[in-house]
Backbone bond lengths (Angstrom), bond angles and torsions (degrees), N, CA, C in turn:
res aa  C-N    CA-C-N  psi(-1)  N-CA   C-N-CA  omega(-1)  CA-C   N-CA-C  phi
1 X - - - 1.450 - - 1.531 109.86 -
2 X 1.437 108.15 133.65 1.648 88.83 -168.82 1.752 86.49 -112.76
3 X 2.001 88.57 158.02 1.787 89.69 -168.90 1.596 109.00 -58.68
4 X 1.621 117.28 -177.75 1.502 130.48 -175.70 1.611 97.09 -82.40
5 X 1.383 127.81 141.86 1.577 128.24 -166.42 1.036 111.23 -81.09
6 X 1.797 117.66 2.83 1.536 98.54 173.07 1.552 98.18 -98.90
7 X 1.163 145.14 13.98 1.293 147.92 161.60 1.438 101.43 -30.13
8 X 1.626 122.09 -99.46 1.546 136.09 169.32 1.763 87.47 7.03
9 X 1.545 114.79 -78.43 2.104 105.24 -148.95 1.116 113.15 -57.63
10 X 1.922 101.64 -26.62 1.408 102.99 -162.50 2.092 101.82 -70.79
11 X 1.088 89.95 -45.47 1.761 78.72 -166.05 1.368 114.18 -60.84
12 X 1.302 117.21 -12.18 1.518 127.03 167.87 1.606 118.55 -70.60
13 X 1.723 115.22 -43.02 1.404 121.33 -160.36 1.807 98.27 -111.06
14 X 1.241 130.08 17.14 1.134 139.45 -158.62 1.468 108.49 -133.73
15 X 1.108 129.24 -42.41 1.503 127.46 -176.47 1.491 118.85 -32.65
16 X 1.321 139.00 164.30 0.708 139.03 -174.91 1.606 123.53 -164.69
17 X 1.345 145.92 139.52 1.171 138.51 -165.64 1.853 110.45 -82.81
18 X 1.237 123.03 114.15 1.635 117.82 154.50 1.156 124.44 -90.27
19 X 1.445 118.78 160.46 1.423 127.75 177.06 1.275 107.30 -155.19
20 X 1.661 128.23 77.85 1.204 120.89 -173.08 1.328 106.40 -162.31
21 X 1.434 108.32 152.21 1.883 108.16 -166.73 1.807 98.37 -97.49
22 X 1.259 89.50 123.58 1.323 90.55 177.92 1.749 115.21 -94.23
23 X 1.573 129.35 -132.70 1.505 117.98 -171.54 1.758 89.42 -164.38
24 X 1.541 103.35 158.65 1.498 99.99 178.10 1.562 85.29 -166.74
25 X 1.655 115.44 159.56 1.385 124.28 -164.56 1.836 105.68 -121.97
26 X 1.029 116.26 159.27 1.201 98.37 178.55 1.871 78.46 -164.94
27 X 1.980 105.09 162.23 1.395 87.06 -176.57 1.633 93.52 -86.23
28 X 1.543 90.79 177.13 1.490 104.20 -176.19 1.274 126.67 -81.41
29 X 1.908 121.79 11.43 1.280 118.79 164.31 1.245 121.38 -82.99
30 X 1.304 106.09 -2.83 1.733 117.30 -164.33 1.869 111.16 -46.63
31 X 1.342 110.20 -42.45 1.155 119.22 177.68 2.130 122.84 -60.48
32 X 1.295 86.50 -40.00 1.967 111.47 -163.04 1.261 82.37 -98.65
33 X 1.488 149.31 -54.86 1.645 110.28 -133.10 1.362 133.53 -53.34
34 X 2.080 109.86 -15.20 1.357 97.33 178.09 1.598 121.61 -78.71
35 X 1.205 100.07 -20.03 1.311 121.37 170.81 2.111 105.70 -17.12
36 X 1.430 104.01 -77.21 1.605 108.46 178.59 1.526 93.29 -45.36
37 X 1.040 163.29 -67.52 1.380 147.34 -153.78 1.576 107.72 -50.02
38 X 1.513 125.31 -53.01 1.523 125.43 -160.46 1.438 95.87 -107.29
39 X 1.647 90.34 -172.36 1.506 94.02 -172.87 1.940 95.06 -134.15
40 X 0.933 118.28 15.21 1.401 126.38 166.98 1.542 114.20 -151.45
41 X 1.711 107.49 150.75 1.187 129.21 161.12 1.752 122.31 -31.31
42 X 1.171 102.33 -35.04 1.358 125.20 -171.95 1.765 114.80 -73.80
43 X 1.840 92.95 -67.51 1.275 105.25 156.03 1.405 129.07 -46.39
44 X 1.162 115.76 -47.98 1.922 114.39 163.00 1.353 119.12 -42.91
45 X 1.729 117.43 -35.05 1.151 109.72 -134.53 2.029 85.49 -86.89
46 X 1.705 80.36 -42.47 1.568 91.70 173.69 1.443 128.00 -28.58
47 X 1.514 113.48 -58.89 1.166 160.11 -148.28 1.597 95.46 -69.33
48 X 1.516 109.76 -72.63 1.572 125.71 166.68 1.489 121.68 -54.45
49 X 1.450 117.83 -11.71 1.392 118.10 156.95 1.335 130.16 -95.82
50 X 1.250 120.20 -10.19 1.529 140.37 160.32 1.383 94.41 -62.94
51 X 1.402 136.31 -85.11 1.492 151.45 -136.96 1.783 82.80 -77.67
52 X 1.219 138.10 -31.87 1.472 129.62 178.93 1.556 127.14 -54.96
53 X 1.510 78.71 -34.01 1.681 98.23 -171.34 1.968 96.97 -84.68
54 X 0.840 125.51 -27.00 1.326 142.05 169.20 1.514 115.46 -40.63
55 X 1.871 104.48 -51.04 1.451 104.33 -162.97 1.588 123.28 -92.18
56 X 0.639 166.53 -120.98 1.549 173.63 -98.33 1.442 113.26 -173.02
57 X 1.088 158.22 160.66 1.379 152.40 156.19 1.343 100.98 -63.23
58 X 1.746 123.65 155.86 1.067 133.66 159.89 1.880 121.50 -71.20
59 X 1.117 140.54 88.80 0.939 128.18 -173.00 1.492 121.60 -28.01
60 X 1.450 148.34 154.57 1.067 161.60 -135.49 1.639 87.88 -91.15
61 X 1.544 126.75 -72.59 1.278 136.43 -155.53 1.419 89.46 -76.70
62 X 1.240 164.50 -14.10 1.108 170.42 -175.37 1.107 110.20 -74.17
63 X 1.623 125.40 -48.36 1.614 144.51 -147.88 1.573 94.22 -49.42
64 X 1.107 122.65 144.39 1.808 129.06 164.74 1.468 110.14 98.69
65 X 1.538 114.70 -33.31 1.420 117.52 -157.93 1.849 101.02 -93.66
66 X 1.708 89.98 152.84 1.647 105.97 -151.51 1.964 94.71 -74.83
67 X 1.414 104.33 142.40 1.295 101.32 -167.67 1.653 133.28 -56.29
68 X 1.604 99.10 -17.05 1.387 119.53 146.98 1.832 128.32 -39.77
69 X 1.374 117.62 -29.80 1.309 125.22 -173.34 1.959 96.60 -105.38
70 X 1.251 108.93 -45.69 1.252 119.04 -163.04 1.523 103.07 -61.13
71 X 1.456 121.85 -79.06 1.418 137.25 -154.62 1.718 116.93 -12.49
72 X 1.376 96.45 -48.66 1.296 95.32 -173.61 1.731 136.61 -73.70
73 X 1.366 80.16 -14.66 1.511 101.37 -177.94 2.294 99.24 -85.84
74 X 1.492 94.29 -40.49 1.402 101.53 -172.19 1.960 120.28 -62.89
75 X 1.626 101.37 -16.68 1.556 108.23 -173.92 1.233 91.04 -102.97
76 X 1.497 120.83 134.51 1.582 111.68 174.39 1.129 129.82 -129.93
77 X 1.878 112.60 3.20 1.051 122.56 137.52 1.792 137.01 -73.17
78 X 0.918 117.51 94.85 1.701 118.51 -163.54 1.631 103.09 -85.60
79 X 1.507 112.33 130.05 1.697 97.04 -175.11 1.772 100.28 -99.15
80 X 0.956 139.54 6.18 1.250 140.04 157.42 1.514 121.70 -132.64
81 X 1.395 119.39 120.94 1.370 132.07 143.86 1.736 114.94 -3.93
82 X 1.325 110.67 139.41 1.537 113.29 176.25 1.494 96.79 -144.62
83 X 1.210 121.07 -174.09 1.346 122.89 -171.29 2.203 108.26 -69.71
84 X 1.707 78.40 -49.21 1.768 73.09 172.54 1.304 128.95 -111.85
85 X 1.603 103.24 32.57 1.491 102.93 -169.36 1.640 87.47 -138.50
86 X 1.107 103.64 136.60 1.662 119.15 155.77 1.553 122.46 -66.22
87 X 1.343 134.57 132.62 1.370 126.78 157.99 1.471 115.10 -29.93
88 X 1.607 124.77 162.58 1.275 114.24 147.19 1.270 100.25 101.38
89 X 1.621 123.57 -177.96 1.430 123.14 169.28 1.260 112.55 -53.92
90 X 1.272 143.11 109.30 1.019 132.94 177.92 1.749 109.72 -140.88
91 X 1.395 110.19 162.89 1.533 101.96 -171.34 2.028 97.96 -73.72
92 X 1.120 101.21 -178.40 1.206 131.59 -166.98 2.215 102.35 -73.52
93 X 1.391 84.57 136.46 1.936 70.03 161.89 1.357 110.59 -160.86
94 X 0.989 134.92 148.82 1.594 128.88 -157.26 1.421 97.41 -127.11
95 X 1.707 110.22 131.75 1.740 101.85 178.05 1.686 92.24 -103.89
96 X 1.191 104.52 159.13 1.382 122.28 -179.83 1.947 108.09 -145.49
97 X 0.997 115.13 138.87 1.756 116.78 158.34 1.492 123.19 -110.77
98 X 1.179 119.38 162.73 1.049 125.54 -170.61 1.735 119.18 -71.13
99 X 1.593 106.49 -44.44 1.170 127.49 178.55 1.700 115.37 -105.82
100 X 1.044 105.19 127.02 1.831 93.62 173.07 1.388 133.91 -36.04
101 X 1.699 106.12 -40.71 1.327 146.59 -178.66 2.063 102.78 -46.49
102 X 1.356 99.46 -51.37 1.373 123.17 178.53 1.236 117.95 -67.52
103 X 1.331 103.73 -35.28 1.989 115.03 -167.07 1.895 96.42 -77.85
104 X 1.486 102.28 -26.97 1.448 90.79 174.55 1.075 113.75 -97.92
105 X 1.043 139.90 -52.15 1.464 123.01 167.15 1.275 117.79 -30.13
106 X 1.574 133.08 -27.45 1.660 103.73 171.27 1.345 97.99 -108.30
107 X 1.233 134.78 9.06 1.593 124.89 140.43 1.907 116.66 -30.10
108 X 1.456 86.64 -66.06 1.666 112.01 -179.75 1.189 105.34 -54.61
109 X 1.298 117.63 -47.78 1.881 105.88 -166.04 1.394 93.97 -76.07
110 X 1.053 142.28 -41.66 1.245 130.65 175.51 2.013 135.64 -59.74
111 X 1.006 81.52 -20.66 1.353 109.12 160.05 1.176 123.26 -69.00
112 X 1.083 120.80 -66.15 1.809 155.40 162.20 1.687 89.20 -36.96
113 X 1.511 127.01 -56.71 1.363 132.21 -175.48 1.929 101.56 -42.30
114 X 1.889 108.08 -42.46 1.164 92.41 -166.86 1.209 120.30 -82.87
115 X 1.539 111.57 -25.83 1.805 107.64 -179.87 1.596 115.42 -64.47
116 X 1.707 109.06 -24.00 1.367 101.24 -175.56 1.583 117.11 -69.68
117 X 1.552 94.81 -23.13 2.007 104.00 -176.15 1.538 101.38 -86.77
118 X 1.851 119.61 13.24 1.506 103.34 170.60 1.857 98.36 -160.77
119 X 1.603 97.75 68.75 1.546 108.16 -168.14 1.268 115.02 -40.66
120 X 1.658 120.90 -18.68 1.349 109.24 -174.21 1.561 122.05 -93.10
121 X 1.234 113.36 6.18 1.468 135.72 -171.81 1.851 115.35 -69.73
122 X 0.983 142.85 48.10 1.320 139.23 170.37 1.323 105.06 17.59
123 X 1.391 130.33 135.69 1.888 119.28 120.44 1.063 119.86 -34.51
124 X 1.584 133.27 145.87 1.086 132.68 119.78 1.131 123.11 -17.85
125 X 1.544 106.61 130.51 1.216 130.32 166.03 1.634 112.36 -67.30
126 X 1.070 124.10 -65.79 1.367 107.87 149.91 1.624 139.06 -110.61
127 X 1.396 105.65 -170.08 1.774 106.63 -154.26 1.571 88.06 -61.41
128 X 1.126 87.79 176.71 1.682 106.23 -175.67 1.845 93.78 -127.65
129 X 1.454 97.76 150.77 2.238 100.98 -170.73 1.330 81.95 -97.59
130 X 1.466 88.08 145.00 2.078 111.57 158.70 1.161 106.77 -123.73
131 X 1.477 123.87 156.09 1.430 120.59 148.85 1.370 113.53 -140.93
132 X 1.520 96.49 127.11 1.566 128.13 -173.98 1.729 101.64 -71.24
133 X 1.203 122.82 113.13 1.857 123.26 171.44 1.640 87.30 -93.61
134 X 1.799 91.82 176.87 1.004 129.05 152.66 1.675 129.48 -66.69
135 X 1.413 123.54 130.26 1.548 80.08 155.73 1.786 90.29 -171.71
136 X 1.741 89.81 107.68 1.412 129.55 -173.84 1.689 100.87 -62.26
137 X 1.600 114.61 126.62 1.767 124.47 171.90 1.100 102.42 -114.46
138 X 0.902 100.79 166.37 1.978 125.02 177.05 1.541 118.56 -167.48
139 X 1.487 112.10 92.78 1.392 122.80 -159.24 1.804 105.26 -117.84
140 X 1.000 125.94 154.41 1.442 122.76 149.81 1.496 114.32 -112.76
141 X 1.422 122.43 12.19 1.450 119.73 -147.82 1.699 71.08 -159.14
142 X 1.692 117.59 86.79 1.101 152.66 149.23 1.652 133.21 -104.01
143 X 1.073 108.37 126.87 2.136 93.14 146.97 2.125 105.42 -155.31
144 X 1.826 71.38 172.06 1.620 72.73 -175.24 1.364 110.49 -143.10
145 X 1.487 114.03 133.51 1.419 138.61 -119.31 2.153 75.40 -104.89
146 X 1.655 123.25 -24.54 1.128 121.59 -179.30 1.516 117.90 -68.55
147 X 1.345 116.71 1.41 1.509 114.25 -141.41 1.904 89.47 -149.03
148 X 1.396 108.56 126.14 1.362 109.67 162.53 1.245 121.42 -38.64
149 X 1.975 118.87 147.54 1.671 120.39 -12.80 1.471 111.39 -58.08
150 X 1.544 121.06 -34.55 1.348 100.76 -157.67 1.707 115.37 -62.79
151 X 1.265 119.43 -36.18 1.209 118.69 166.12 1.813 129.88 -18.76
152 X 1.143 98.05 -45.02 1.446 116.90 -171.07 1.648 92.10 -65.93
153 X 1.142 144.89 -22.63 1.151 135.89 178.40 1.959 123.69 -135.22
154 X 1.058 84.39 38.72 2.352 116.81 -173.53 2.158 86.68 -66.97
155 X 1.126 113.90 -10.21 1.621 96.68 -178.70 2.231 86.04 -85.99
156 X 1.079 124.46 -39.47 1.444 115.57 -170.10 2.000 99.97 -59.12
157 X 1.627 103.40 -46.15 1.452 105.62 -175.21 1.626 106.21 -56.47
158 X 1.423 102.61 -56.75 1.516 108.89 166.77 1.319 156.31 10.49
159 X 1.501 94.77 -66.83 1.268 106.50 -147.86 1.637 104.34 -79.65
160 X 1.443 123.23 172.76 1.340 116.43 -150.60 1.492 105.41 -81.90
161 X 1.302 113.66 -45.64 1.233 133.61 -165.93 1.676 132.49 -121.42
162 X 1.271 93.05 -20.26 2.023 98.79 -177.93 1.771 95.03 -95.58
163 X 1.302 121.68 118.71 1.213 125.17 -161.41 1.647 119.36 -116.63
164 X 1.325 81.60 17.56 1.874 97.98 -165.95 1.303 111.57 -63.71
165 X 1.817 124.90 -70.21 1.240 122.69 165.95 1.451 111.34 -43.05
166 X 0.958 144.12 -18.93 1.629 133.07 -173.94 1.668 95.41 -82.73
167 X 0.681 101.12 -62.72 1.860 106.07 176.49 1.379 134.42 -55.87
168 X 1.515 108.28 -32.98 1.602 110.62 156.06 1.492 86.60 -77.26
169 X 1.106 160.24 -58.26 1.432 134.86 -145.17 1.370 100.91 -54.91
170 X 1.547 120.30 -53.96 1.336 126.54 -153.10 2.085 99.52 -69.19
171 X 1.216 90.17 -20.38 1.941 83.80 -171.69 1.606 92.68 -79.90
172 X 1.419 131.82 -20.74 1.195 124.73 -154.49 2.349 95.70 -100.78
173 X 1.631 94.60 -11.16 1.559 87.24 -177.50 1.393 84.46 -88.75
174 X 1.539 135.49 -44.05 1.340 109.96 -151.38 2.216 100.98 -57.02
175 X 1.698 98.45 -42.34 1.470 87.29 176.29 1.363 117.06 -29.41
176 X 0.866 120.18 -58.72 1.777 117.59 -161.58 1.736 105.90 -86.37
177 X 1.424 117.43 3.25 1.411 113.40 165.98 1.240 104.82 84.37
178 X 1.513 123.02 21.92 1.684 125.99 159.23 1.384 130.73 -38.62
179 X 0.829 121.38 72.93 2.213 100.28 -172.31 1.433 138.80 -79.48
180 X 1.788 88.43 12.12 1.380 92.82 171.76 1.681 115.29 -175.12
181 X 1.188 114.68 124.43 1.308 101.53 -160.17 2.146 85.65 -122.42
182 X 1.817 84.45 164.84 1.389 95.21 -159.97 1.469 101.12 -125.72
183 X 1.173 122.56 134.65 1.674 117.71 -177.16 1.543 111.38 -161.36
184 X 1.435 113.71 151.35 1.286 116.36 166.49 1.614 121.55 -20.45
185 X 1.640 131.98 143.05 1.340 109.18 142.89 1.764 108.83 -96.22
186 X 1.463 117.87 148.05 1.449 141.00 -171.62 1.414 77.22 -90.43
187 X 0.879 170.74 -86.62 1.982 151.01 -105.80 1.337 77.44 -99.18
188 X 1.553 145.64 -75.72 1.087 145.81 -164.37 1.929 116.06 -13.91
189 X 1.382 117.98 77.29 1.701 93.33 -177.92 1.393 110.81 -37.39
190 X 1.606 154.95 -57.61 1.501 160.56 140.50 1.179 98.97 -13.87
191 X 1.423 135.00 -30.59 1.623 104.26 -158.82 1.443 136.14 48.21
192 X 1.136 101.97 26.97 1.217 119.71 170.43 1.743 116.24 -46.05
193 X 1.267 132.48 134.69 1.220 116.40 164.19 1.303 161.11 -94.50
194 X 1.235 128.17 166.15 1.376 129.59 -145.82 1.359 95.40 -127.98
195 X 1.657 119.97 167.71 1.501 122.50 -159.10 1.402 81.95 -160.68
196 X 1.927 111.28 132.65 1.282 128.68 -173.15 1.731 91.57 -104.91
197 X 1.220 125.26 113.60 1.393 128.66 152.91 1.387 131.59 -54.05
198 X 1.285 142.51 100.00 1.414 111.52 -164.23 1.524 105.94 -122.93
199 X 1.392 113.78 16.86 1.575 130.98 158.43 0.947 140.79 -154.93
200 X 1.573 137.14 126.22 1.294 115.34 176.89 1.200 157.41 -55.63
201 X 1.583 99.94 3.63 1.663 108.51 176.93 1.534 99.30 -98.72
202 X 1.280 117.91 40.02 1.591 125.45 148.52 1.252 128.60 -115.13
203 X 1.175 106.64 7.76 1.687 122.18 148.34 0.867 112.82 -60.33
204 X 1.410 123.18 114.64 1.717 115.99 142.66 1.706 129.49 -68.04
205 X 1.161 107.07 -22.61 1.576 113.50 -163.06 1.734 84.71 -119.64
206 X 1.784 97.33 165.31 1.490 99.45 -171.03 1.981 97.22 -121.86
207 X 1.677 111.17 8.82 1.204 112.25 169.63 1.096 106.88 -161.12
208 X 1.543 132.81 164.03 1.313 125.46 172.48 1.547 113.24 -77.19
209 X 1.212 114.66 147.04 1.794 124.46 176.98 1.538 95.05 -91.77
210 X 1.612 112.78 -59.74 1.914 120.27 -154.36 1.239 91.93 -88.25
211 X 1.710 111.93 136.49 1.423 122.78 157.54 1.842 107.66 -126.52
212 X 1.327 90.60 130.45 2.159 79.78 156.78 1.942 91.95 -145.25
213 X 1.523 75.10 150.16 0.921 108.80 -168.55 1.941 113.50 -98.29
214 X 1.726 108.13 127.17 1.592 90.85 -161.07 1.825 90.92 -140.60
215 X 1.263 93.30 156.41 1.673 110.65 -177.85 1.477 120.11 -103.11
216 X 1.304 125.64 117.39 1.334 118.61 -154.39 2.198 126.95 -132.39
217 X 0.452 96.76 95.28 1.961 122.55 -151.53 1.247 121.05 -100.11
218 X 1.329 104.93 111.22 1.895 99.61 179.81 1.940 114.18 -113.93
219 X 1.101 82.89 148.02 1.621 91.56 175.95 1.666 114.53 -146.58
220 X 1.600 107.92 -156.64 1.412 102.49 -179.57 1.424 130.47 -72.77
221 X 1.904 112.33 -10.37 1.004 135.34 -149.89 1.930 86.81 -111.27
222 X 1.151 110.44 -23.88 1.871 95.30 168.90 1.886 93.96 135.04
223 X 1.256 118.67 -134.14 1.407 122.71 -155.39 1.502 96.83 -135.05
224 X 1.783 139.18 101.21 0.887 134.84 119.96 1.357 151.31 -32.56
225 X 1.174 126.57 134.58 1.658 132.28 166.53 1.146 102.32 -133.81
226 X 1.284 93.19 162.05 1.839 110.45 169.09 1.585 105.04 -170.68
227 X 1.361 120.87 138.62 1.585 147.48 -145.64 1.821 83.30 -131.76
228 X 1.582 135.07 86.91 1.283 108.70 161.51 1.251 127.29 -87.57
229 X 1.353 129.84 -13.89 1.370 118.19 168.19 1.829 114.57 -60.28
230 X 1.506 105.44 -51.87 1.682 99.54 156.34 1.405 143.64 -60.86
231 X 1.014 93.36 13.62 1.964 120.97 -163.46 2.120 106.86 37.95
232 X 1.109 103.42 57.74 1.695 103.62 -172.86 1.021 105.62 -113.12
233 X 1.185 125.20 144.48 1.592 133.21 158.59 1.413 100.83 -158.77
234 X 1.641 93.16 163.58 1.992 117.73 -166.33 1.408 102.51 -148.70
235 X 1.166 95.44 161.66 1.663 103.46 168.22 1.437 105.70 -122.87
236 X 1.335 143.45 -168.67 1.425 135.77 161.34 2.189 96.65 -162.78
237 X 1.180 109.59 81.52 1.738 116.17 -168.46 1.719 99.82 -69.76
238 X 1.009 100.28 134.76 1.735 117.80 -159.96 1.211 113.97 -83.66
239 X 1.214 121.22 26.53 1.762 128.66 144.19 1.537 112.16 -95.68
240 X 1.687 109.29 -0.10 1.327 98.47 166.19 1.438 126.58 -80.23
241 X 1.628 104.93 5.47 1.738 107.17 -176.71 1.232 91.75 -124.13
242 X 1.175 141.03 12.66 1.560 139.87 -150.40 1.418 98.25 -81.87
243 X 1.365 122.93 -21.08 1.458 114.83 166.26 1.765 120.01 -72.29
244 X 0.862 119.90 -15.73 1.615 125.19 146.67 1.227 148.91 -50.95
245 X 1.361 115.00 63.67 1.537 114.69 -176.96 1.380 145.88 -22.51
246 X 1.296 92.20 -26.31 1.472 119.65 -178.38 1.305 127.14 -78.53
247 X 1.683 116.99 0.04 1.348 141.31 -162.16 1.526 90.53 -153.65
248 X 1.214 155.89 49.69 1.496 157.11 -175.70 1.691 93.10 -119.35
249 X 1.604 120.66 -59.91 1.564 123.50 163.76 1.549 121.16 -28.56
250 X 1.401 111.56 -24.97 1.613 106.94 -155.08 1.439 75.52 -96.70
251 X 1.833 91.70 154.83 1.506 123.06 172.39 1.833 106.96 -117.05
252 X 0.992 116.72 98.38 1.474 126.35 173.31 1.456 107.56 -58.92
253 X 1.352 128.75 110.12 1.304 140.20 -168.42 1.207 107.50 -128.13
């Protein structure tokens, strides 16, 4: 599907400046996992500087920022397609949500992505830890896909799974030097929104300060969370993605 031709003016006559900390999930071993390999602090530390030298260069505009903000921009071969990223060499793009609440829910659907590509795979028996960071932008070279013109056509941004228009959009913002585009999340029942990063000099901060920490659980009844130091919890019942083909295989048990 190729985008609508007034696309091109809009990302030109539309931009707009942000300044707001958004949220992103990651699971909560991210910090420890080398940990089971050694048997000291020391040895880890070692350990994580071997495997450093291993990975990719840090991109230039990247340099300083905590590897939590960086990563995505730093791997630049991607082996699967995302809404704003193409397979393949492709530049860097960072998803972020507005609300924490949001950042896990597409934790989960993505998750949910893997049991459906291996139907015979159980849930966990129990929850699995996340932790939701911070992670503060500051752009002048914005737009938002929620808000007229693009609005007038949010079923192309939309849709659950065909990700094409989202991805020529994003090759057509970096043209005009976009660094961050803002749009509905689709798993979100609220639709709450989500913000595509597509550089690192839209960081404001060079690490996260806020962490919470959340517990996250599926069964027959759909996808739980719960935040207890924030006293939060959600449910999300699994006819709310049922328009997703891509999750039709999975058996909710």
């Amino acid at each position: 599907m190729a985008l609508p031709i007034w696309i091109p003016d809009a990302l030109r006559s539309e931009q707009k400046p942000v300044e707001q900390t958004f949220w992103r999930c990651v699971e909560a071993q991210h910090g420890v996992s080398t940990l089971q390999l050694v048997d000291t602090l020391d040895e880890q530390r070692l350990l994580e500087d071997i495997l450093e030298e291993t990975k990719p260069p840090v991109p230039p505009e990247c340099e300083g920022l905590h590897y939590l903000y960086m990563t995505p921009f730093r791997y630049g071969l991607y082996p699967n397609g995302s809404r704003f990223r193409k397979a393949g060499p492709t530049p860097g793009v960072y998803y972020v949500s507005e609300a924490p609440s949001t950042a896990i829910i597409e934790t989960a659907f993505h998750l949910l992505l893997f049991y459906a590509d291996s139907p015979g795979t159980p849930f966990p028996s129990q929850p699995s830890e996340h932790t939701a960071f911070d992670v503060p932008i500051k752009t002048q070279s914005a737009i938002d896909l929620t808000r007229k013109p693009f609005s007038d056509t949010s079923e192309i941004w939309m849709h659950p799974s065909n990700y094409d228009p989202c991805q020529q959009l994003e090759e057509a913002a970096r043209a005009e030097e976009i660094e961050l585009i803002r749009y509905a999340s689709v798993r979100d029942p609220d639709h709450k929104p989500n913000a595509a990063i597509l550089t690192c000099t839209a960081f404001d901060a060079q690490a996260p300060t806020e962490h919470q920490t959340w517990r996250l659980w599926f069964n027959k009844a759909g996808v739980h969370a719960i935040c207890e130091f924030r006293g939060e919890r959600f449910s999300v019942a699994p006819e709310e993605w049922s328009n997703d083909e891509r999750l039709h295989p999975l058996t909710w048990i």
